[in-house]
N, C-alpha and C positions, 0 to 999 in steps of 0.2 A: 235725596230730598230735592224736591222740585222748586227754584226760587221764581219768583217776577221780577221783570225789569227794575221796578221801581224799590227792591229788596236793595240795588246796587246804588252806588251815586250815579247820576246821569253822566253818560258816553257821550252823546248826540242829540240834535234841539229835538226830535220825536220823544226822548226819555224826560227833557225838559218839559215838554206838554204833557206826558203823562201826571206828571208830578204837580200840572197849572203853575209854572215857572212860568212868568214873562222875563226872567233875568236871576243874575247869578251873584253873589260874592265875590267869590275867590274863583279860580279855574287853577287846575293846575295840570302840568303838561309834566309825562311821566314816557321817560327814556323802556321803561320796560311795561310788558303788557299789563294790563290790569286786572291783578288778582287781590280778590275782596279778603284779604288775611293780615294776621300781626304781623306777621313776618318782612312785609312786605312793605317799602317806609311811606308811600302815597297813600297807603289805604289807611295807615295808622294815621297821616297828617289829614286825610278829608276826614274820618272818621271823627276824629278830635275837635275839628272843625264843626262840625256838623252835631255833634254834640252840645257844644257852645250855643247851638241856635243857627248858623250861620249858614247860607244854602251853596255847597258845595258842589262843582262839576270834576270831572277826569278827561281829560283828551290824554289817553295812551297812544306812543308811538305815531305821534303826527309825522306826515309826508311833506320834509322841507321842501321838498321840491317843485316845480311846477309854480301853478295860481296860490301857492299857501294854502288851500282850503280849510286845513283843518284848524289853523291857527286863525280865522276868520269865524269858523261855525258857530261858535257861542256868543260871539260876539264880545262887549266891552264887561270885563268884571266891574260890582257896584266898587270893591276894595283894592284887588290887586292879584296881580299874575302870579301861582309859583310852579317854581322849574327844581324837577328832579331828575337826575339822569340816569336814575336807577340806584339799585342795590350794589354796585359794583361800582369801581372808575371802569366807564367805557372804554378803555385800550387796554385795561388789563382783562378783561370782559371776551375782549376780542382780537388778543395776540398771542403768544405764546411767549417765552421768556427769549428765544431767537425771532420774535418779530413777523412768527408766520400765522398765517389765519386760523384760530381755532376751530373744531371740527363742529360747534355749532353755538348761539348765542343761549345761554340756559334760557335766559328771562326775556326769550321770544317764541310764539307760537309755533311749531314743530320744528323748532333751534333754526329759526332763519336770521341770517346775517344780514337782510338786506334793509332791515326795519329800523334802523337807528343809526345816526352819523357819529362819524369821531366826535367826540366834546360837544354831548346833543349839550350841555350845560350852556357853551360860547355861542352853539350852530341858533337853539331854540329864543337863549336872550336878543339876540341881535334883530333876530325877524319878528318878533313881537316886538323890540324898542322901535323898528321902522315902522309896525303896524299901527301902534297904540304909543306914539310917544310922552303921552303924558301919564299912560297907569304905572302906579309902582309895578318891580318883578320883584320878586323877593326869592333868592337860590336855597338848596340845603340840598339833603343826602349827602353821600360818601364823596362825588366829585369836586365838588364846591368846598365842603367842610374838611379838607383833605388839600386844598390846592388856596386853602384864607392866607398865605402868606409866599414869597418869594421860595421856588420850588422847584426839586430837578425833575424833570421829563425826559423819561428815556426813551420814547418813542420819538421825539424830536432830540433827542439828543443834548438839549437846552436847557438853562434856565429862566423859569418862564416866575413872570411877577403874578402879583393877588390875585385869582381870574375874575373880581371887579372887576379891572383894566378891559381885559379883552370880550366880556360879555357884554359892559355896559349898564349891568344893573344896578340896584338901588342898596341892596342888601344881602349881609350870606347870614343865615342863619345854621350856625355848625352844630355839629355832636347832635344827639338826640331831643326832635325838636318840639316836644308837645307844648313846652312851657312856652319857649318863644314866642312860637308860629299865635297861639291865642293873644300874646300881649300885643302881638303886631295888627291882629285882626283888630283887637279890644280899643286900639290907641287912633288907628287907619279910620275904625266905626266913629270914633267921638270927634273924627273931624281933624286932627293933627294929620299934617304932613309928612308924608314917608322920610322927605331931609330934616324935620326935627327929631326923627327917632336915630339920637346917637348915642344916649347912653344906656340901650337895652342891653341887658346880660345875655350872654351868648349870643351876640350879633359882632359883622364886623363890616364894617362902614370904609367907604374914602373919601376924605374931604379935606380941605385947605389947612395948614397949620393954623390958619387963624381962627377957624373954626372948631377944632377939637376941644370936647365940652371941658372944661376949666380950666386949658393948656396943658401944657407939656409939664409935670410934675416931677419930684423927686422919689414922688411913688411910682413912677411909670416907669417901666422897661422900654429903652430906645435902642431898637435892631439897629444891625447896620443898612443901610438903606440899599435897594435892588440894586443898584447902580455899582454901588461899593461892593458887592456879591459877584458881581460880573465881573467885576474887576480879580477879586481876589478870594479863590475856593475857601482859604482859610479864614475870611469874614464868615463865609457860608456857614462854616463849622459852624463856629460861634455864635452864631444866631441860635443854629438850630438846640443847642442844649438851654437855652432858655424858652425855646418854642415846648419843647418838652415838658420840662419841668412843670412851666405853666398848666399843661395841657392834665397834670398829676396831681393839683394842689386842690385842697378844699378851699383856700383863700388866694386864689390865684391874685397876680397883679394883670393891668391892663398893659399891653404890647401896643405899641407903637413902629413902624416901617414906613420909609420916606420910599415913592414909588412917581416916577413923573410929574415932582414937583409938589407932588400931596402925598399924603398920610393915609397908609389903611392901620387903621385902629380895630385891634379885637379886644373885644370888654370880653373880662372874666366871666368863666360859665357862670349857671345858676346850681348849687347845691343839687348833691347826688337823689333821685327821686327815692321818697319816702313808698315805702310798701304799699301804703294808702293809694297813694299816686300812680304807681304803676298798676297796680290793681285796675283801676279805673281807666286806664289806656287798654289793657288787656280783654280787659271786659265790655268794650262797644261793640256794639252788635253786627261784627262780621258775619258775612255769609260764610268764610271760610275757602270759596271757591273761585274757580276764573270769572272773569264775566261771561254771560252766556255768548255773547259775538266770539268765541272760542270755543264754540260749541265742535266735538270730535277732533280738535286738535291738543296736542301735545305741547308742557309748558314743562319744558327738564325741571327747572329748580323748582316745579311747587310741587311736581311726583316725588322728588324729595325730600319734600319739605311737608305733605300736606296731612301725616298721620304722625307729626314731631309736635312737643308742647316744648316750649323754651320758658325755663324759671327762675332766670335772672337778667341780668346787665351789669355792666362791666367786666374787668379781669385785669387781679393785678400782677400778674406773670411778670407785664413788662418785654417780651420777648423782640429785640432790636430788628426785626424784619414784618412786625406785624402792627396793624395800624386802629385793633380794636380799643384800646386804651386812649389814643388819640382821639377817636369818636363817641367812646362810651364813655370813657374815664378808667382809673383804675379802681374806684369804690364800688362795693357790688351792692346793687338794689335789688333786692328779691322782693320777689310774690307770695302773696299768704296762700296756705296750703288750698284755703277755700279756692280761692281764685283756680289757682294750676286745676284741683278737680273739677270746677266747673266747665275749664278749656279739656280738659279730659273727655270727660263726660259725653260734649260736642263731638268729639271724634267718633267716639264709640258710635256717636247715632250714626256717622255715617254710611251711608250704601254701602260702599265697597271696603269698610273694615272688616277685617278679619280677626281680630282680636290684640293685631301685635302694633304696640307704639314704636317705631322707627327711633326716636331719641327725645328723652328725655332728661337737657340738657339747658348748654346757657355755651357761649362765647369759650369756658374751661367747664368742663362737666363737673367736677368736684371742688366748685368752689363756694356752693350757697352756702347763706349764710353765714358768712368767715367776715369779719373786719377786725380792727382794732379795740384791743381790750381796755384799753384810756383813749379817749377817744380825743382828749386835748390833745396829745404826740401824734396823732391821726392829723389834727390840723395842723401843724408846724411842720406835716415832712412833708419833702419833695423828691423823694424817692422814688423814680418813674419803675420801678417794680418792688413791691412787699417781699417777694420769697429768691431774688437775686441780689447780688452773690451769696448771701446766706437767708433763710427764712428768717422774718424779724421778730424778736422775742416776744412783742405786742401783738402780735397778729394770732388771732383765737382761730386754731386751725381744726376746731370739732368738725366731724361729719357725722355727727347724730342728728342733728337736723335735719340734712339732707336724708340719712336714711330712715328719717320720719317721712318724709316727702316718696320715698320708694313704697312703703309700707303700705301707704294710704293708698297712693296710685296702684299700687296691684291690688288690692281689694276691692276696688270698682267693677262691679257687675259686667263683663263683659271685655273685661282685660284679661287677655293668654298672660301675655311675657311685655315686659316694658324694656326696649334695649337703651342703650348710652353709646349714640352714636357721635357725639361730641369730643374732645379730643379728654384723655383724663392725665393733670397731673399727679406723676406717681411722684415726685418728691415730695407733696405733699402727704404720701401716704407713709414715706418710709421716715418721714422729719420725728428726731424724739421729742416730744416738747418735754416741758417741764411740768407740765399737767397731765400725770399719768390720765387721767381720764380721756383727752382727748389721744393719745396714744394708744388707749386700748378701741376710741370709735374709730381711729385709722385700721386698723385691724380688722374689726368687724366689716368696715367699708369694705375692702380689698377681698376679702373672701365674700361679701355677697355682689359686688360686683361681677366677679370669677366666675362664681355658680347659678346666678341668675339674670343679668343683664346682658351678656353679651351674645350676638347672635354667633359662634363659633369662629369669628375673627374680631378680637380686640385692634383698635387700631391706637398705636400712642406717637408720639415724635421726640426721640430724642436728640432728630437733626443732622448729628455728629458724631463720631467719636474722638476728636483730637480735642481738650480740653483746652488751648488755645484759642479754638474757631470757637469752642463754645462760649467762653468768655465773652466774645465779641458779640455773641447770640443770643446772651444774656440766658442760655439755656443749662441745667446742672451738668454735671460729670457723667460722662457717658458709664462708668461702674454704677451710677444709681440706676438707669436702664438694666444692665446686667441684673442687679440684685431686683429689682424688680418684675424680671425673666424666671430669674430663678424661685419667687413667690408664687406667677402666674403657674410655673412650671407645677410647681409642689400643689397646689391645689386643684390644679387638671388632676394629676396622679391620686391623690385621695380621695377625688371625688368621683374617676373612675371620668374624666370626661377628655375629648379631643377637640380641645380650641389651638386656634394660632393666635399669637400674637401678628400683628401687621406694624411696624415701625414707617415713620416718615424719614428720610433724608433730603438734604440739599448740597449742592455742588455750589460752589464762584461763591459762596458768601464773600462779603469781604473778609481777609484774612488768612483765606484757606488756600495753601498750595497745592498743585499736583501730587505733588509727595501725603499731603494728608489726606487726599481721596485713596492713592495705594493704600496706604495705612487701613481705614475704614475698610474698604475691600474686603482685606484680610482679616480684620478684626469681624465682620458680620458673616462673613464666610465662615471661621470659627465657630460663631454661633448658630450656623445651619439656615443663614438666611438668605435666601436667592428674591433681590430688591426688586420691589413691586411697586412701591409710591415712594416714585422722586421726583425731585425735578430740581431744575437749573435756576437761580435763586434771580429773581425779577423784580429791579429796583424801581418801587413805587413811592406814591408822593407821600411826604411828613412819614417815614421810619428814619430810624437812627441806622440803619442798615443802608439805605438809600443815602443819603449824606456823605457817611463815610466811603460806600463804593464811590458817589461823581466827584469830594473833596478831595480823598486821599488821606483824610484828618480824619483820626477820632472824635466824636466834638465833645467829648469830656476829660480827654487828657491831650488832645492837640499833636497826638502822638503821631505818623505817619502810619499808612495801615494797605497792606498792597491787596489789589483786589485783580482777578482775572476780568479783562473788556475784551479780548477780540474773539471771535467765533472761535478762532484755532482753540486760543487758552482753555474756552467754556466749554469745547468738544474734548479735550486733554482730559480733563478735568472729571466729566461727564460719566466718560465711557468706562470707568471703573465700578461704575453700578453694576454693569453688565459683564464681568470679569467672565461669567459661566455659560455667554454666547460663543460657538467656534466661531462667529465672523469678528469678534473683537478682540480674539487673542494674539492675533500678531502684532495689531497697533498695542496693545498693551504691554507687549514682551518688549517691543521697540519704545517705546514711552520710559517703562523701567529702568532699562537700560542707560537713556538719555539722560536720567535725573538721577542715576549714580544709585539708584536700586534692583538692582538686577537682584539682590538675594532675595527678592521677593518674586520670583518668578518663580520658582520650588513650589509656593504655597498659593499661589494663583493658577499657574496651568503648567503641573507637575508634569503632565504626557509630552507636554512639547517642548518642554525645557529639557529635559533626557536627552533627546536627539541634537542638542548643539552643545559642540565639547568645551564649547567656552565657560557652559555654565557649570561641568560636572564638577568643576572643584569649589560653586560657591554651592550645588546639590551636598556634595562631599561635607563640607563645609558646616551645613545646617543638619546633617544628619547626624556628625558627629556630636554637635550641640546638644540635639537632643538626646543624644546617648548620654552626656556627660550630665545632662539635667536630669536624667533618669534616674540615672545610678545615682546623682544624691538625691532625689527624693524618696530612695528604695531606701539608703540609710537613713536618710530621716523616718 
């Protein structure tokens, strides 16, 4: 399908003339290129905007450098500047978990790295507050919404305070922003000043003790102040599990942190969007596509992205190294079926579909639909995950809905196969409830998953196998993976098909020793699995993963918690993914050895442990073991 210019928001003051623009609203300057889709959080915030009435521009990926031009072209907005820096934090975007350059930036045209600075969040506010010092900026996306309060940074290595501070702006608008972004446009239009909007919901503000709207209360949560953080890792903790909690609550309280003599205040979100509501997000009139100034270049994440329907928000997993619960919430708002088929629908028209939807999913693939079955117990917890340590007796775990929603979507005229490329939890499939009904929809789920969603490699994360680490991971017992192997297993077999399962793993969690990589090793070995997707665990801003790696503190039980930091330990650590390359078996035999497991070298690299006689009596050793296991199991 062929779109026009003026299909898009305007880029550039020519697309302005098209449109008979002599001036704008809002502009908003966007860390990643500009593709007209939901997915995609500038196109959803103009799009929202521009719905409201309001006449919205896009400058993607401006050029700090030089004369500023691009941050000049449009000139002054009627209301206010906003800055996104993308769909990612820029340094996770653009490092590697050792700090090296990744092999290309997704969310730039043919993955160039050269189109976006570190922290465009601080780099983009600073050169607009010199340009235009009197128009509000107003922040959001992941970097900003992810970085509203005192924060470790592993790429500096720091504790780095509200990025207020160092941006200079007026405002962060976190978590997902449609409701905000409008009340800020709505209040900005009626002539109020950006510094009287302090008490919007999901905003967070810095201003003088004196000014925080009705003081400092007994309702209010009072961090320990940045300063105090610096000081002492163990404040940090403690912050952070009220940072949490809050970030979990349907009645959150308003946080308070003292920062350079003032206060960033973050007011309580706004209630989890009603279906209505996202519906109506979902449903603005995307192109769906890049903008045409990308015409025959290449945008990694929207090829991956651009024949996917996503059918919810949130997830309450809770998983301590993942930050979507922070930004989404853990309530899940789904879309009405109409809606999901209409975006369906959309794809199908496109040119170069071929029939197959890539994933048809949400943040946890198998969690639509599912909340609290009293929904009063729903408001009073603050339980930053629903299904850890144990799935919670309230929480309606049907998947009939959802495979109401598969049903529908493959009967669409022009749909082959709809895959589930979204991560799925299986403990939600294998949980007994107490509502045989929803028991037997987990069942039906898992077999039609099995035999009709998956493109021949399921991919799931169990993470770990040391029940310890996963603890700390907030992820189940690595046997529910197994029993969940052995489901996938039995329905391949019956149904005459050849899939693989693909597991995720991670190294250096916090928690995790050397010794519990060997472990894993050998436990996935067992299972016949030579590891494909890992990686080395990368502490990013606002998880409880990240905290406890830079504190040393658990922040819910104050506990001490040992995490690998130096290159050596993360390489130690690492290189046990790769137990079945010959160039990592000598560091591995010698690793073993060091940490007082050598009897694991029988079962990791049998051929080369044979030739050194040191080991043949702990070979000896384990073979008799298993003789003697034999023979009673032969009795038994």
């Amino acid at each position: 399908m062929d779109y026009r210019l003026t299909d898009f928001l305007p880029t550039t003051k020519k697309e302005l003339e098209l449109r008979r623009w002599d001036s704008v609203d809002v502009i908003l300057f966007s860390g990643d290129a500009y593709v007209d889709h939901p997915s995609f959080g500038v196109a959803v915030i103009g799009r929202t905007l521009e719905a409201a009435g309001y006449r919205v521009a896009v400058v993607p990926q401006p050029d700090w450098h030089g004369d500023l031009r691009d941050f000049k072209k449009l000139g002054r907005p009627r209301l206010f500047f906003g800055i996104s820096p993308g769909c990612m934090d820029s340094m996770v975007n653009k490092y590697t978990a050792n700090r090296r350059l990744r092999s290309e930036d997704a969310y730039s045209p043919d993955g160039r790295h050269d189109l976006r600075p570190e922290y465009p969040t601080i780099v983009y506010s600073n050169i607009l507050r010199q340009l235009f010092p009197d128009v509000p900026i107003v922040l959001g996306g992941i970097e900003a919404s992810l970085r509203r309060l005192t924060h470790y940074d592993y790429w500096q290595d720091s504790l780095r305070k509200c990025i207020l501070c160092d941006s200079h702006a007026d405002i962060i608008s976190y978590g997902m922003g449609e409701k905000t972004i409008l009340e800020i446009a709505r209040r900005l239009s009626s002539g109020e000043n950006i510094h009287a909007l302090r008490d919007l919901p999901q905003t967070v503000i810095l201003v003088r003790k004196e000014d925080i709207p009705g003081g400092i209360t007994d309702a209010d949560i009072v961090l320990h102040s940045h300063e105090e953080c610096l000081r002492s890792k163990r404040m940090q903790a403690e912050n952070f599990r009220h940072i949490e909690e809050e970030s979990n609550k349907i009645h959150a309280q308003r946080m308070l942190q003292s920062v350079d003599g003032r206060y960033a205040v973050v007011n309580p979100p706004y209630p989890p969007m009603t279906t209505a509501e996202l519906d109506a997000s979902f449903d603005l009139p995307y192109t769906r596509v890049p903008h045409p100034k990308y015409k025959n270049k290449r945008i990694p994440a929207y090829e991956m992205i651009k024949h996917s329907v996503n059918i919810h928000r949130g997830c309450f997993g809770g998983c301590a190294f993942c930050t979507i619960s922070a930004h989404q919430g853990k309530f899940i708002a789904c879309r009405s079926k109409e809606s999901i088929l209409r975006e369906v629908k959309a794809v199908v028209s496109m040119p170069d579909f071929k029939g197959y939807l890539s994933d048809l999913g949400g943040p946890s693939a198998n969690m639509y639909g599912m909340s609290g079955r009293n929904k009063s117990a729903c408001e009073k917890c603050k339980r930053p995950s629903c299904i850890h340590p144990q799935i919670c007796p309230n929480l309606n775990t049907s998947h009939k809905p959802l495979l109401d929603i598969y049903h529908a979507v493959d009967s669409v005229p022009g749909i082959k196969k709809s895959f589930i490329g979204s991560g799925v939890r299986y403990d939600l499939l294998l949980y007994r409830s107490r509502d045989e009904e929803c028991n037997h929809w987990a069942g039906q789920y898992a077999r039609e998953l099995i035999c009709r969603h998956v493109s021949g490699r399921l991919k799931v994360a169990p993470e770990h196998t040391s029940d310890a680490v996963l603890r700390l991971m907030r992820k189940p017992s690595f046997n529910q993976f197994v029993q969940f192997k052995e489901i996938f297993d039995r329905i391949n077999r019956e149904e005459h098909l050849n899939q693989q399962i693909i597991p995720y793993f991670i190294s250096s969690h916090p928690g995790c020793h050397e010794v519990d990589m060997a472990e894993l090793a050998v436990q996935t070995k067992r299972l016949d699995f030579q590891l494909e997707q890992v990686q080395d665990f990368t502490p990013t801003p606002m998880t409880i993963s990240t905290e406890t790696w830079y504190t040393g503190y658990d922040p819910y039980t104050l506990e001490p918690v040992f995490s690998a930091k130096t290159q050596k330990e993360k390489l130690a650590q690492r290189q046990y993914f790769f137990w079945y390359k010959p160039e990592e078996r000598r560091n591995i035999e010698q690793s073993l050895r060091r940490i007082g497991r050598s009897d694991l070298i029988t079962q990791l690299c049998p051929s080369s442990s044979r030739n050194n006689h040191a080991d043949n009596r702990t070979v000896k050793h384990s073979q008799e073991s298993r003789k003697e296991k034999r023979g009673r199991n032969h009795r038994h």
